[in-house]
C-alpha positions as CSV (number, residue, x, y, z in Angstrom):
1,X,8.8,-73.3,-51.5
2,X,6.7,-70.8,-50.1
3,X,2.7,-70.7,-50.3
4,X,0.0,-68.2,-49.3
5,X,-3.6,-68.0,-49.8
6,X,-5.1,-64.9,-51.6
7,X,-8.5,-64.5,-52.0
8,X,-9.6,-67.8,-51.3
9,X,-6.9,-69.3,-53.6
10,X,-3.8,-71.2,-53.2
11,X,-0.3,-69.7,-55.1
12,X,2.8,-71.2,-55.0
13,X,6.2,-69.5,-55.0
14,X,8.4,-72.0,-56.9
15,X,11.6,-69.8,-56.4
16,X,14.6,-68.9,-58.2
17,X,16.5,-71.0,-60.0
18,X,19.8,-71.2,-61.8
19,X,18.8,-73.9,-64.9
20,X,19.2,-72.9,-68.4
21,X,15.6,-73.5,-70.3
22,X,15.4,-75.0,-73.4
23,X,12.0,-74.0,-75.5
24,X,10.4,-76.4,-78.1
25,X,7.8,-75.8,-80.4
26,X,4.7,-78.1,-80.1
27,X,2.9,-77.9,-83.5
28,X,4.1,-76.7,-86.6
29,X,2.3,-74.5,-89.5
30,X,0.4,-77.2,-91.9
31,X,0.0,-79.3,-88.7
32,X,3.3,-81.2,-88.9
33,X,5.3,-81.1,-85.5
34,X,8.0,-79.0,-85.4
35,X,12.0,-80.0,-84.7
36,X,12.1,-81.0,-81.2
37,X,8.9,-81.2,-79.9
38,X,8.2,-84.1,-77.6
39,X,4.3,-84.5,-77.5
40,X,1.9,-82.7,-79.1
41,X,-1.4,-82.0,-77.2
42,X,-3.2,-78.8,-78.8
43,X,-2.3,-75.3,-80.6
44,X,-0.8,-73.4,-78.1
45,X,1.2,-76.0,-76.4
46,X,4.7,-76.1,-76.1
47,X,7.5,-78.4,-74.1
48,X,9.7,-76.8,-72.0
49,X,13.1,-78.7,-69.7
50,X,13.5,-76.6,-66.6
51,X,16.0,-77.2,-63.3
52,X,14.3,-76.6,-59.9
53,X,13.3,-74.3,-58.5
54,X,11.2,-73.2,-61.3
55,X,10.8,-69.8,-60.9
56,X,6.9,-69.9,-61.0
57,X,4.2,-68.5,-59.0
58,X,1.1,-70.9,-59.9
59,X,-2.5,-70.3,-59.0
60,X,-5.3,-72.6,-58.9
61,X,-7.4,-72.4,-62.2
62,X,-11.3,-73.1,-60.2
63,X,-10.9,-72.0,-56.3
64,X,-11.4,-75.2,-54.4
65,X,-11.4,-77.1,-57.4
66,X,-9.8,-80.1,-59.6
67,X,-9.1,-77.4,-62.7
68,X,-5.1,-77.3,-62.9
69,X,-3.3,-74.6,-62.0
70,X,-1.8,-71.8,-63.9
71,X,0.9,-69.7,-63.9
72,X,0.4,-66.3,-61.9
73,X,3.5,-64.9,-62.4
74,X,7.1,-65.6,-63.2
75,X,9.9,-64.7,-60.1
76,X,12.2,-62.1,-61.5
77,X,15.7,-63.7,-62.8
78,X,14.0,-66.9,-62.1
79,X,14.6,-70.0,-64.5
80,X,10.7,-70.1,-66.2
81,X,11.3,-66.2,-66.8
82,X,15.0,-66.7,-68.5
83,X,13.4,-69.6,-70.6
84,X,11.9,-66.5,-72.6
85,X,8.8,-68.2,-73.7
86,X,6.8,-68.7,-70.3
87,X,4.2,-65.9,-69.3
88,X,1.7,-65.2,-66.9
89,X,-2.0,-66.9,-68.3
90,X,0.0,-69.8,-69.2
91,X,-1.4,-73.5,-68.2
92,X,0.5,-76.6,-66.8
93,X,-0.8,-79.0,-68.5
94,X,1.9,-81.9,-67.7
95,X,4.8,-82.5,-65.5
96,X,7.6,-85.1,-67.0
97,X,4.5,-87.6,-68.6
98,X,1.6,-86.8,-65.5
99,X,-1.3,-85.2,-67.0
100,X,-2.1,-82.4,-64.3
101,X,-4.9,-80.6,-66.5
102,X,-7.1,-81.8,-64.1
103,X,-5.2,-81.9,-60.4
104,X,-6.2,-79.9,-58.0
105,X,-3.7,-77.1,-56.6
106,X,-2.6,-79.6,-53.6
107,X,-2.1,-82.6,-56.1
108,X,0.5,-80.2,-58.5
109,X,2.5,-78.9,-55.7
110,X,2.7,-82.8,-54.3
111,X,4.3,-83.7,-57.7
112,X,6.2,-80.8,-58.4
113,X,7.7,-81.1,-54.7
114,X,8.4,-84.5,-55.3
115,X,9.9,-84.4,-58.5
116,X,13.4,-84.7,-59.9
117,X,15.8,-81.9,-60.0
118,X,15.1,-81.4,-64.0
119,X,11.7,-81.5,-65.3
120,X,10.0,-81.5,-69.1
121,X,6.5,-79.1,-68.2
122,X,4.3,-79.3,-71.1
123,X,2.4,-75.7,-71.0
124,X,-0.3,-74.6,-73.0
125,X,-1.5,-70.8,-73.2
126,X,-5.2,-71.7,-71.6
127,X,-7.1,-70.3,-74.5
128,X,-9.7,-73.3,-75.7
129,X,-10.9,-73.2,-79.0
130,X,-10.8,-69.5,-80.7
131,X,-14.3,-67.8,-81.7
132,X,-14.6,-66.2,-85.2
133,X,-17.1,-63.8,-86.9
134,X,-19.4,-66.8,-89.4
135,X,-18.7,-64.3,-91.9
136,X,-14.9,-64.6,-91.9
137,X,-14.9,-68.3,-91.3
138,X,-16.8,-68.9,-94.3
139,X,-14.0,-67.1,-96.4
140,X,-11.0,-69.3,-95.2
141,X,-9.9,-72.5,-96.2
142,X,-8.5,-75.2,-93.3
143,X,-5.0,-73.9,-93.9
144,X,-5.6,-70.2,-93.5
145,X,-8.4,-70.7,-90.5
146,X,-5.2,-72.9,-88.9
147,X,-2.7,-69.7,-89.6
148,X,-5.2,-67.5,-88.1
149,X,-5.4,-69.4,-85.2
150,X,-1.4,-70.0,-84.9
151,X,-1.3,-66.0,-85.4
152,X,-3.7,-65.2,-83.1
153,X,-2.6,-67.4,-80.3
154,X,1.5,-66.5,-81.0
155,X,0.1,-62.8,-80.4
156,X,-1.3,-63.1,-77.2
157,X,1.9,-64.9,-76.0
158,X,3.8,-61.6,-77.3
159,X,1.8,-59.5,-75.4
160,X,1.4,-61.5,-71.9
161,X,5.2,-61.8,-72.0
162,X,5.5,-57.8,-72.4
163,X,3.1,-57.1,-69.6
164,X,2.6,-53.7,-70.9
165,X,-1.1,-53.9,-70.3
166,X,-1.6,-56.5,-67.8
167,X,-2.4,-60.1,-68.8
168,X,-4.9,-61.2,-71.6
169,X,-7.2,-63.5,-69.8
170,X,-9.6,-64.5,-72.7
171,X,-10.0,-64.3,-76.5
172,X,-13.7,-62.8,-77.2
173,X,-13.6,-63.5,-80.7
174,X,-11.5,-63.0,-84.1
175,X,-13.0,-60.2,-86.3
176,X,-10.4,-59.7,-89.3
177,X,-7.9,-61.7,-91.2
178,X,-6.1,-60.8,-94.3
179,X,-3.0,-62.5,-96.1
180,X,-0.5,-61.2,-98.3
181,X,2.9,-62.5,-99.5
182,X,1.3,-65.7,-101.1
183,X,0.1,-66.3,-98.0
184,X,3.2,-66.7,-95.8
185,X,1.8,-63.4,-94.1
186,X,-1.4,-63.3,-92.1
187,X,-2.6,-60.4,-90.7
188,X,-5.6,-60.3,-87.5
189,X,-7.5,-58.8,-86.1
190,X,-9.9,-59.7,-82.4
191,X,-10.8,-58.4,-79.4
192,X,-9.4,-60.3,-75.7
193,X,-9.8,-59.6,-72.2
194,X,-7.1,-58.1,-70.2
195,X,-6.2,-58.0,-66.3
196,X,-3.6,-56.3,-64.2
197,X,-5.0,-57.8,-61.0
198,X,-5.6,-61.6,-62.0
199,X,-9.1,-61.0,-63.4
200,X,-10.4,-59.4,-60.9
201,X,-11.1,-56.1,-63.2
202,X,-10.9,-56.5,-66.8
203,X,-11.2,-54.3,-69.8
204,X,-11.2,-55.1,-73.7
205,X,-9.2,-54.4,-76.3
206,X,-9.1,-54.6,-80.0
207,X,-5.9,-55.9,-81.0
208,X,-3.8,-55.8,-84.3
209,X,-1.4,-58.7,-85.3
210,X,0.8,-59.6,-88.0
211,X,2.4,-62.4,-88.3
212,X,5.0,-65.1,-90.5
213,X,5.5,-68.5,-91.4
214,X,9.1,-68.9,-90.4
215,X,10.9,-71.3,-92.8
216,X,13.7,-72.6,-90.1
217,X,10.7,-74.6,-88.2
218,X,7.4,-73.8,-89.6
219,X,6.3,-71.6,-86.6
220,X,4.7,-68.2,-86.6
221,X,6.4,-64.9,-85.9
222,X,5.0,-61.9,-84.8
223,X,5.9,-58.7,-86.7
224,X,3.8,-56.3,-85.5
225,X,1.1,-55.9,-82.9
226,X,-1.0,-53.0,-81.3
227,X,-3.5,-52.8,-78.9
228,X,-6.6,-50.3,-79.1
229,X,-8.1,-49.4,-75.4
230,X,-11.9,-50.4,-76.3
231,X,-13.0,-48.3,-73.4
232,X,-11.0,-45.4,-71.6
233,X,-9.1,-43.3,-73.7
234,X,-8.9,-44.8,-76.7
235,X,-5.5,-45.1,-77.0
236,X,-3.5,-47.2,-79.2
237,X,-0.2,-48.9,-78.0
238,X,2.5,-50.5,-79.9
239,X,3.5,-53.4,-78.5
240,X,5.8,-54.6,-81.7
Protein backbone atom coordinates (compact mmCIF):
# COMPACT_ATOMS: atom_id res chain seq x y z
CA UNK A 1 0.00 0.00 0.00
CA UNK A 2 1.19 3.33 -0.61
CA UNK A 3 -0.05 6.64 1.11
CA UNK A 4 0.62 10.42 0.63
CA UNK A 5 -0.76 13.38 2.02
CA UNK A 6 -2.25 16.12 -0.41
CA UNK A 7 -3.50 19.10 0.74
CA UNK A 8 -3.78 18.37 4.19
CA UNK A 9 -5.47 14.98 3.47
CA UNK A 10 -4.67 11.45 3.75
CA UNK A 11 -5.16 8.99 0.26
CA UNK A 12 -4.53 5.68 0.02
CA UNK A 13 -3.31 3.71 -2.98
CA UNK A 14 -4.97 0.31 -2.53
CA UNK A 15 -3.13 -1.13 -5.66
CA UNK A 16 -3.87 -3.41 -8.35
CA UNK A 17 -5.46 -6.39 -8.05
CA UNK A 18 -6.22 -9.55 -10.01
CA UNK A 19 -9.99 -10.54 -8.22
CA UNK A 20 -12.93 -10.84 -10.36
CA UNK A 21 -15.91 -8.42 -8.73
CA UNK A 22 -19.16 -9.42 -8.31
CA UNK A 23 -21.89 -6.32 -8.21
CA UNK A 24 -25.16 -6.65 -6.25
CA UNK A 25 -27.97 -4.46 -6.23
CA UNK A 26 -28.96 -3.01 -2.84
CA UNK A 27 -32.59 -1.87 -3.15
CA UNK A 28 -35.00 -2.70 -5.64
CA UNK A 29 -37.75 -0.39 -7.54
CA UNK A 30 -41.09 -0.47 -5.11
CA UNK A 31 -38.64 -0.86 -2.22
CA UNK A 32 -38.26 -4.70 -2.27
CA UNK A 33 -34.49 -5.85 -2.28
CA UNK A 34 -33.20 -6.98 -5.19
CA UNK A 35 -31.70 -10.81 -6.05
CA UNK A 36 -28.59 -10.89 -4.20
CA UNK A 37 -28.27 -8.13 -2.16
CA UNK A 38 -26.79 -8.72 1.35
CA UNK A 39 -27.91 -5.66 3.45
CA UNK A 40 -29.72 -3.00 2.63
CA UNK A 41 -28.70 0.48 4.20
CA UNK A 42 -30.08 3.46 1.87
CA UNK A 43 -30.86 4.26 -1.95
CA UNK A 44 -27.72 4.36 -3.52
CA UNK A 45 -26.04 1.57 -1.77
CA UNK A 46 -24.85 -1.44 -3.22
CA UNK A 47 -22.58 -4.70 -2.00
CA UNK A 48 -19.75 -5.41 -3.71
CA UNK A 49 -16.97 -8.92 -3.10
CA UNK A 50 -13.52 -7.69 -4.05
CA UNK A 51 -9.89 -9.68 -3.73
CA UNK A 52 -7.03 -7.48 -2.36
CA UNK A 53 -5.51 -5.27 -3.37
CA UNK A 54 -8.51 -3.25 -4.18
CA UNK A 55 -7.64 -1.10 -6.62
CA UNK A 56 -8.80 2.09 -4.83
CA UNK A 57 -7.41 5.34 -4.09
CA UNK A 58 -9.59 6.57 -0.85
CA UNK A 59 -9.57 9.99 0.60
CA UNK A 60 -10.72 11.24 3.83
CA UNK A 61 -14.33 12.60 3.71
CA UNK A 62 -13.64 15.74 6.71
CA UNK A 63 -9.69 16.53 6.73
CA UNK A 64 -8.61 15.56 10.29
CA UNK A 65 -11.78 14.11 10.94
CA UNK A 66 -14.05 10.88 11.94
CA UNK A 67 -16.25 11.31 8.44
CA UNK A 68 -15.36 8.01 6.44
CA UNK A 69 -13.42 7.98 3.64
CA UNK A 70 -14.27 8.02 0.03
CA UNK A 71 -13.19 6.77 -3.00
CA UNK A 72 -10.73 9.34 -4.93
CA UNK A 73 -10.06 7.44 -7.74
CA UNK A 74 -9.99 3.92 -9.10
CA UNK A 75 -6.18 2.42 -10.19
CA UNK A 76 -6.28 1.72 -13.90
CA UNK A 77 -6.95 -2.25 -14.61
CA UNK A 78 -7.37 -2.39 -10.93
CA UNK A 79 -10.04 -4.89 -9.44
CA UNK A 80 -12.69 -1.90 -7.98
CA UNK A 81 -12.37 -0.41 -11.72
CA UNK A 82 -13.04 -4.01 -13.54
CA UNK A 83 -16.02 -4.52 -11.07
CA UNK A 84 -17.69 -1.89 -13.54
CA UNK A 85 -19.91 -0.35 -10.96
CA UNK A 86 -17.33 1.56 -8.56
CA UNK A 87 -16.57 5.32 -9.40
CA UNK A 88 -14.89 8.12 -8.08
CA UNK A 89 -17.52 10.12 -5.28
CA UNK A 90 -18.42 6.80 -4.09
CA UNK A 91 -18.58 6.17 -0.04
CA UNK A 92 -17.30 3.10 1.99
CA UNK A 93 -19.71 2.75 4.07
CA UNK A 94 -18.82 -0.97 5.50
CA UNK A 95 -16.06 -3.38 5.30
CA UNK A 96 -17.15 -7.29 5.67
CA UNK A 97 -19.98 -6.26 8.71
CA UNK A 98 -17.76 -3.04 10.33
CA UNK A 99 -19.62 0.10 9.89
CA UNK A 100 -16.81 2.64 8.80
CA UNK A 101 -19.24 5.64 7.97
CA UNK A 102 -17.89 7.09 10.70
CA UNK A 103 -13.85 6.01 10.98
CA UNK A 104 -11.54 8.21 10.59
CA UNK A 105 -8.94 7.79 7.46
CA UNK A 106 -6.34 5.96 9.99
CA UNK A 107 -9.14 3.64 11.48
CA UNK A 108 -10.16 2.36 7.57
CA UNK A 109 -6.72 1.80 6.40
CA UNK A 110 -6.11 -0.28 9.91
CA UNK A 111 -9.03 -2.48 8.89
CA UNK A 112 -8.60 -2.67 5.35
CA UNK A 113 -4.82 -3.64 6.00
CA UNK A 114 -5.83 -6.04 8.34
CA UNK A 115 -8.38 -7.69 6.59
CA UNK A 116 -8.81 -11.00 4.80
CA UNK A 117 -7.73 -11.51 1.26
CA UNK A 118 -11.56 -11.28 -0.05
CA UNK A 119 -13.81 -8.63 1.26
CA UNK A 120 -17.77 -7.72 0.90
CA UNK A 121 -17.47 -3.41 0.88
CA UNK A 122 -20.81 -2.01 1.17
CA UNK A 123 -20.62 1.40 -0.92
CA UNK A 124 -22.99 3.96 -1.17
CA UNK A 125 -22.81 6.98 -3.82
CA UNK A 126 -22.47 9.90 -0.83
CA UNK A 127 -25.47 11.74 -2.02
CA UNK A 128 -27.89 12.20 1.38
CA UNK A 129 -31.32 12.84 0.85
CA UNK A 130 -32.18 14.41 -2.78
CA UNK A 131 -33.75 18.17 -2.84
CA UNK A 132 -36.81 18.81 -5.11
CA UNK A 133 -38.66 21.89 -6.42
CA UNK A 134 -42.15 21.88 -3.68
CA UNK A 135 -43.86 22.34 -6.82
CA UNK A 136 -42.92 18.95 -8.39
CA UNK A 137 -42.99 17.06 -5.13
CA UNK A 138 -46.51 17.92 -4.65
CA UNK A 139 -47.35 16.19 -8.07
CA UNK A 140 -45.85 12.78 -7.30
CA UNK A 141 -47.12 9.99 -5.44
CA UNK A 142 -44.52 7.75 -3.01
CA UNK A 143 -43.89 5.49 -5.91
CA UNK A 144 -42.92 7.93 -8.58
CA UNK A 145 -40.98 10.43 -5.94
CA UNK A 146 -38.96 6.86 -5.13
CA UNK A 147 -38.35 6.29 -9.13
CA UNK A 148 -37.23 9.82 -9.35
CA UNK A 149 -34.94 9.33 -6.80
CA UNK A 150 -33.61 5.73 -8.08
CA UNK A 151 -33.32 7.68 -11.65
CA UNK A 152 -31.62 10.48 -10.43
CA UNK A 153 -29.14 8.71 -8.26
CA UNK A 154 -28.48 5.65 -11.18
CA UNK A 155 -27.61 8.86 -13.40
CA UNK A 156 -25.07 10.35 -11.46
CA UNK A 157 -23.33 6.85 -11.10
CA UNK A 158 -23.42 6.85 -15.19
CA UNK A 159 -21.80 9.92 -15.38
CA UNK A 160 -18.98 9.67 -12.42
CA UNK A 161 -18.14 6.27 -14.01
CA UNK A 162 -17.58 8.07 -17.65
CA UNK A 163 -15.51 10.79 -16.20
CA UNK A 164 -16.20 12.90 -19.22
CA UNK A 165 -16.67 15.97 -17.14
CA UNK A 166 -14.98 15.32 -13.96
CA UNK A 167 -16.83 14.04 -10.87
CA UNK A 168 -20.34 15.07 -9.63
CA UNK A 169 -19.71 16.14 -6.12
CA UNK A 170 -23.35 17.16 -5.13
CA UNK A 171 -27.01 17.10 -6.18
CA UNK A 172 -28.35 20.90 -5.88
CA UNK A 173 -31.75 20.00 -6.47
CA UNK A 174 -34.26 17.97 -8.89
CA UNK A 175 -36.24 20.44 -11.11
CA UNK A 176 -38.29 18.13 -13.69
CA UNK A 177 -39.76 14.75 -13.83
CA UNK A 178 -42.02 13.22 -16.34
CA UNK A 179 -43.18 9.52 -16.99
CA UNK A 180 -44.32 7.76 -19.87
CA UNK A 181 -44.78 4.07 -20.77
CA UNK A 182 -47.32 3.48 -17.85
CA UNK A 183 -44.86 4.63 -15.80
CA UNK A 184 -42.01 2.08 -16.35
CA UNK A 185 -40.15 5.26 -17.90
CA UNK A 186 -39.12 8.30 -15.84
CA UNK A 187 -37.55 11.01 -17.24
CA UNK A 188 -35.41 13.96 -14.92
CA UNK A 189 -34.27 16.61 -14.83
CA UNK A 190 -31.66 18.57 -11.87
CA UNK A 191 -28.82 20.45 -11.56
CA UNK A 192 -25.32 18.85 -9.57
CA UNK A 193 -21.94 19.98 -8.87
CA UNK A 194 -19.03 18.81 -10.75
CA UNK A 195 -15.12 18.63 -10.07
CA UNK A 196 -12.12 17.69 -12.09
CA UNK A 197 -9.79 18.46 -9.16
CA UNK A 198 -11.59 16.78 -6.10
CA UNK A 199 -13.76 19.91 -5.32
CA UNK A 200 -11.51 22.17 -5.30
CA UNK A 201 -13.19 24.15 -8.38
CA UNK A 202 -16.58 23.25 -9.28
CA UNK A 203 -19.08 24.30 -11.88
CA UNK A 204 -22.87 23.34 -12.42
CA UNK A 205 -24.68 21.66 -14.67
CA UNK A 206 -28.16 21.00 -15.70
CA UNK A 207 -28.51 17.44 -16.42
CA UNK A 208 -31.05 15.31 -18.48
CA UNK A 209 -31.86 11.63 -17.55
CA UNK A 210 -34.00 8.96 -18.68
CA UNK A 211 -34.30 6.06 -17.22
CA UNK A 212 -36.24 2.17 -16.84
CA UNK A 213 -37.55 -0.15 -14.59
CA UNK A 214 -35.76 -3.26 -15.60
CA UNK A 215 -37.94 -6.34 -15.21
CA UNK A 216 -34.92 -8.99 -14.64
CA UNK A 217 -34.29 -7.25 -11.00
CA UNK A 218 -36.35 -4.32 -10.55
CA UNK A 219 -33.39 -1.77 -10.92
CA UNK A 220 -33.24 1.29 -13.01
CA UNK A 221 -31.45 1.75 -16.25
CA UNK A 222 -30.24 4.63 -17.81
CA UNK A 223 -31.17 5.29 -21.46
CA UNK A 224 -30.16 8.51 -22.06
CA UNK A 225 -28.33 11.30 -20.31
CA UNK A 226 -26.85 14.91 -21.26
CA UNK A 227 -25.25 17.35 -19.52
CA UNK A 228 -25.79 21.28 -20.19
CA UNK A 229 -22.62 23.53 -19.07
CA UNK A 230 -24.67 26.03 -16.82
CA UNK A 231 -21.80 28.42 -17.06
CA UNK A 232 -19.04 28.61 -19.88
CA UNK A 233 -20.12 27.78 -23.12
CA UNK A 234 -23.16 26.49 -22.94
CA UNK A 235 -22.51 23.35 -24.35
CA UNK A 236 -24.42 20.28 -24.22
CA UNK A 237 -22.74 16.79 -24.00
CA UNK A 238 -24.13 13.44 -24.58
CA UNK A 239 -23.01 11.24 -22.21
CA UNK A 240 -25.68 8.22 -23.30
Amino acid sequence: MKVKRLLGGMIAHLLLGDAVALYFHARAIGGQAARGASRLKALGDFTLDLEKPLGLVLEERVVGGSGGVRIESLAVDGAAEASGCVAPGDVLLQVDDVDVSAYDFDAVMDLLVSAPPKLRLTIGDGLGQMDMASNLAKTLSPDQAYFVDAVVRAAVREARLRRKLGNIEEVEIVVGAGFQDGGQKCLVRFFAIFSKDGGFSTYTCQVSATGVRRSDDETVGIVKLSCAKDEGLGQTIDLI
